[in-house]
N, C-alpha and C positions, 0 to 999 in steps of 0.2 A: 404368631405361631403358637380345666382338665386336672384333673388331679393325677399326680401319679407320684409314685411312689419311688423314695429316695434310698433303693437298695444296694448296698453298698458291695463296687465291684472285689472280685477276688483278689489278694497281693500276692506278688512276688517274693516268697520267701528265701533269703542268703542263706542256704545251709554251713556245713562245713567243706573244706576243702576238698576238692573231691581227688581223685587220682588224677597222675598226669594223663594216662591213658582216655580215660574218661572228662576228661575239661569239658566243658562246650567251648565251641570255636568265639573268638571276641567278636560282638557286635560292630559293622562300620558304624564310623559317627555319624552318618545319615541316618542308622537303623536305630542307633541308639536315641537319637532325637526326637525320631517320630514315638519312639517305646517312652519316652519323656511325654509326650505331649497327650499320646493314648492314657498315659496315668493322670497326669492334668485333669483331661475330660473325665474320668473315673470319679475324680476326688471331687471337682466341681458337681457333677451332677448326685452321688450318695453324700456328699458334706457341705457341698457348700460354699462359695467364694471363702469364706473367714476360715477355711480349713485348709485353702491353697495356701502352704508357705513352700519356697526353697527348698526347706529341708524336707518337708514332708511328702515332696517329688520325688525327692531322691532314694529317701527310703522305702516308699511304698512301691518304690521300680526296681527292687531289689539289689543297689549299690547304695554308695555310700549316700550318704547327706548333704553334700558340697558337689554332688558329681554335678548336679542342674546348673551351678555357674560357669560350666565348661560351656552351656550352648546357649544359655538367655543370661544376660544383665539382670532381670527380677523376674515377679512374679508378672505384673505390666508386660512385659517382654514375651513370657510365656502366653500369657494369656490372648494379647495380639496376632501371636503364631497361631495359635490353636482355632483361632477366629476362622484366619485368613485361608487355613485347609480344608477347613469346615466349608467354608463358602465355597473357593476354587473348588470343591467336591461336588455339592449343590449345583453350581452352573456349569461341570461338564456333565453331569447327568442330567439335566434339563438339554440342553444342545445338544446332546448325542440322544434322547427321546424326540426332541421335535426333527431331524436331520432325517430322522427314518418315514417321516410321514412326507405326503406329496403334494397337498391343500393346505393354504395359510389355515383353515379351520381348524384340520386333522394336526396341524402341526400344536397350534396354540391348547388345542388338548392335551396333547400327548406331551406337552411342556406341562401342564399345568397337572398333568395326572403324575410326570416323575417327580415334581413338586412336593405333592401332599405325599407321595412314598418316602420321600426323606423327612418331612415332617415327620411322619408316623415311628420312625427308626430313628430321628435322629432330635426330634422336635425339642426334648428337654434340654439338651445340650447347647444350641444352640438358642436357644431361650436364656438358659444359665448364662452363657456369655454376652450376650447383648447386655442383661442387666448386670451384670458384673462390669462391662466395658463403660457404660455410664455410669454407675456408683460410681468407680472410681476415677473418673472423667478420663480416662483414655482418649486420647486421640488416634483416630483409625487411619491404617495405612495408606495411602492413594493406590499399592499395588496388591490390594486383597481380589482383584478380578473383578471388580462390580461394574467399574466404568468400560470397560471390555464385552461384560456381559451384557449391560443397557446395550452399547452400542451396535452389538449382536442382534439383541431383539428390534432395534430401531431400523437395522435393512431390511429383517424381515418384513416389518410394518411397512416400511417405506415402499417396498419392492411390489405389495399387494395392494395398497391403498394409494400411493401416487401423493403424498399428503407432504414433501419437503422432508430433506432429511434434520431441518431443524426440529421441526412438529410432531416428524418420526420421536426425535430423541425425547420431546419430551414425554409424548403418551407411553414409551417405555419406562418412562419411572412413573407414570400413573399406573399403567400396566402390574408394574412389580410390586407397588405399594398398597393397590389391591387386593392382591393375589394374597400377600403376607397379611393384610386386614382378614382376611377371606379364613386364612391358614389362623387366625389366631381365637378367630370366632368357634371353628369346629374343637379347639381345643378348650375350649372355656365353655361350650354350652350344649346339650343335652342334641343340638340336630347329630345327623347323621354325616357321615363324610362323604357319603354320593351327593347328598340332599346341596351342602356348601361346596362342593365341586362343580355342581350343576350349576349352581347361581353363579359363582368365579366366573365359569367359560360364559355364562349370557351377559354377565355385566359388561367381559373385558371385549368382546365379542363386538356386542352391543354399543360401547362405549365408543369403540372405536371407529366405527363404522358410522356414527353419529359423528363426531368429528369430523372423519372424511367426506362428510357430506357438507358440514360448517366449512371445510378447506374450498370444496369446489362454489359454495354460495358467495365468499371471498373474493373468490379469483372472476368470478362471472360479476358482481358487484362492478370489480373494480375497472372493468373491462366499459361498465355502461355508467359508472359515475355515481353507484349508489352502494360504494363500500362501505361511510360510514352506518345507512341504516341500518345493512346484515349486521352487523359487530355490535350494534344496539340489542339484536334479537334474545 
């Protein structure tokens, strides 16, 4: 998933106390959390992992310094969170773009076009985290949505192509590993974002359909006793 530019977002300034009349109403601890996590990505993408500490969540969210151990154990903790929203964001907007179309084709477009839109809004960020989540060797959640999300794309596949839902599952992380090869390309070199969208939907398109035709040479093989030689091919 280019250069860009590490502009540093605006803070939250603690003024003085203000009247009782005028308080603002207190954040729920949901609200408060996600306003934690929204600073997080702030910091990470204008500073930098080595600029995420504890405290400097806290303050640049405009409370105290110590508030951020009310909702994550570290910074590890925060940064897993902020991952795992990031993506569950990512793949309901890919699902609710391919859901609206009515052809596996139209659909795996229209996945692959809500894709590079999050890329393009959200690309640094979620780049920032990856490399941050391996610097520091994180281990990733099992319920960040991704195995959910394969297995989404894998009925699809399976539902058009007829290809087993093991076969499904895996050309969906061929699928997705693609896609993010695909997304990392237009970020780093001088094509155009149509030009690697176009290529994305013929590879994966492409790819797949080439498979589904290995599935069926397989099955017709094994049918007449010459499965080992297709698996040769």
């Amino acid at each position: 998933m280019s250069d860009a530019s590490r502009a540093p977002a605006a803070a939250e300034v603690a003024g003085t106390e203000p009247a009782e009349e005028s308080r603002p109403r207190r954040l729920s601890a949901e609200r408060r959390r996600q306003q934690l996590l929204d600073t997080a990505a702030e910091l990470l993408v204008s500073e930098g992992v080595d600029a995420l500490t504890m405290e400097a969540i806290g303050q640049r969210s405009g409370a105290s310094k110590t508030l951020g151990y009310a909702y994550f154990t570290n910074v590890d903790h925060v940064l897993l969170a902020l991952r795992e929203r990031e993506l569950r964001l990512l793949y309901e907007r890919v699902r609710r773009a391919a859901s609206a179309a009515t052809t596996f084709d139209a659909q795996m477009h229209a996945a692959l076009t809500a894709y590079f839109d999050s890329v393009a809004e959200r690309g640094l960020l979620l780049i920032e985290l990856e490399q941050a989540v391996r610097a520091r060797r994180i281990v990733t959640s099992p319920t960040d949505g991704t195995n959910d999300f394969l297995d989404w794309l894998a009925d699809l596949i399976n539902a058009e192509l007829s290809v087993g839902r093991r076969r499904a599952k895996v050309l969906a992380g061929v699928v997705a590993a693609s896609v993010n090869t695909h997304a990392a390309i237009w970020r780093a070199s001088r094509f155009t974002r149509a030009q690697i969208e176009a290529a994305a939907l013929a590879f994966v398109l492409g790819g797949m359909r080439s498979a589904a035709a290995q599935a069926v040479a397989e099955a017709v093989a094994a049918e007449t006793g010459h499965g080992e030689d297709v698996r040769r091919r």
